[in-house]
C-alpha positions in Angstrom: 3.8 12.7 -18.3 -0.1 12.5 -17.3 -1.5 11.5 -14.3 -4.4 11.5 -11.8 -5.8 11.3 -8.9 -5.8 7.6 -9.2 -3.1 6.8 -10.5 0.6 7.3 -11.3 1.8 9.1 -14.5 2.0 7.1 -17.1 5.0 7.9 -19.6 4.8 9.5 -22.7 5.6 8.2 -26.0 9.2 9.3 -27.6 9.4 8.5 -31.0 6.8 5.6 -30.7 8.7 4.3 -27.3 8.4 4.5 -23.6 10.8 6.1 -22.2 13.6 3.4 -20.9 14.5 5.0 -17.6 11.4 4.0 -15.4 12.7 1.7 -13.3 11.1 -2.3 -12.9 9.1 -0.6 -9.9 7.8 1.9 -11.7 6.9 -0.5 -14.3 5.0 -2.9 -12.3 3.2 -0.2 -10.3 1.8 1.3 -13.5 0.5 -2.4 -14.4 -0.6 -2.4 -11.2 -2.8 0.5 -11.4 -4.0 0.2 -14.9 -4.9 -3.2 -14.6 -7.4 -2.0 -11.4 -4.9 -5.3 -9.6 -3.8 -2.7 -7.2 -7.4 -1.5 -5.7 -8.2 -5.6 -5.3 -4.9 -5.9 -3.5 -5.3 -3.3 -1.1 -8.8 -4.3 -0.3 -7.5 -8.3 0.0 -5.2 -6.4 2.3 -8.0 -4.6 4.6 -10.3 -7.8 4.9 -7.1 -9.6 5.9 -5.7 -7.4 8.4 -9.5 -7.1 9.6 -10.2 -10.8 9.8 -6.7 -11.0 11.9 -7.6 -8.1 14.3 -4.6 -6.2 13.6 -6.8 -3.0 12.9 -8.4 -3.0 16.4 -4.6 -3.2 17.6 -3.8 -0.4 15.5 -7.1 1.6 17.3 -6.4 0.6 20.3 -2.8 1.6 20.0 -3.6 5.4 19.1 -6.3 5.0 21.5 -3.9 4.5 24.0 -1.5 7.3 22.6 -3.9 10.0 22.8 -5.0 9.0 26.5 -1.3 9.6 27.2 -0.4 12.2 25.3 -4.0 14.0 26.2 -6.7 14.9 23.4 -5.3 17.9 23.0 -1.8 17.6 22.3 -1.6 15.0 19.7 -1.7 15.8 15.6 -2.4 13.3 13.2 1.4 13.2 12.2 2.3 12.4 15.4 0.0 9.2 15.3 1.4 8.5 12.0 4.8 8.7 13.1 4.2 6.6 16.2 2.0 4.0 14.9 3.1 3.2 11.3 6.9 1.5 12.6 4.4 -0.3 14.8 2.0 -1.4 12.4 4.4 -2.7 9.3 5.8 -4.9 12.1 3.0 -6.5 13.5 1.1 -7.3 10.3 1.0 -11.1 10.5 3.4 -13.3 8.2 0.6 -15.2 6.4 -1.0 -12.2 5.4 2.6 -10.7 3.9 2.7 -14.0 2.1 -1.1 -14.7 1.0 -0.5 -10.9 -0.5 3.1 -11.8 -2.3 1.4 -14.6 -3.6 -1.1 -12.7 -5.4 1.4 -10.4 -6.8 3.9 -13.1 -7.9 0.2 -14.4 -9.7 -0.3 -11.0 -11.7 3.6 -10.5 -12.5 2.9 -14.0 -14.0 -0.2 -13.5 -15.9 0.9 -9.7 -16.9 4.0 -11.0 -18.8 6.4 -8.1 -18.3 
């Protein structure tokens, strides 16, 4: 298997084949990430959660956790696991949606 920084490994040929046990995720993440789909879907992603002002929820959240938990006494970790539950639940339904539309538009296009 290669891979890079960039991306996940793509499979190696066996006898002129991919090998069959990647599963359909694996698959479609590969596409994904060759196709460059992926980068333009996270950065749809970031201007939409932007435009919505769920980032500056998300500072002010941590903002709010390090007042409490004092400057000192909180890792990066413990942000992460305080604010990411937090965050997946708060980002708007028309964003999840506008996003799944694009996907459902590349699975289309890519014809897996």
């Amino acid at each position: 298997m290669r891979g890079s920084v960039n991306r996940p490994p793509t499979p190696e040929a066996e006898d002129g084949r991919q090998d069959q046990h990647l599963s359909l995720q694996e698959i479609i993440n590969i596409k994904l990430v060759e196709s460059g789909e992926k980068e333009r879907l996270k950065e749809l992603l970031r201007e939409r959660l932007i435009e919505c002002g769920w980032r500056d929820e998300m500072k002010e959240l941590c903002r709010s956790f390090v007042r409490k938990k004092g400057k000192n006494n909180v890792t990066v970790e413990d942000l992460i696991n305080v604010i990411t539950p937090k965050g997946r639940a708060s980002v708007p339904d028309s964003v999840k949606a506008e996003l799944l539309q694009h996907i459902r538009s590349f699975l289309g296009s890519a014809a897996l």
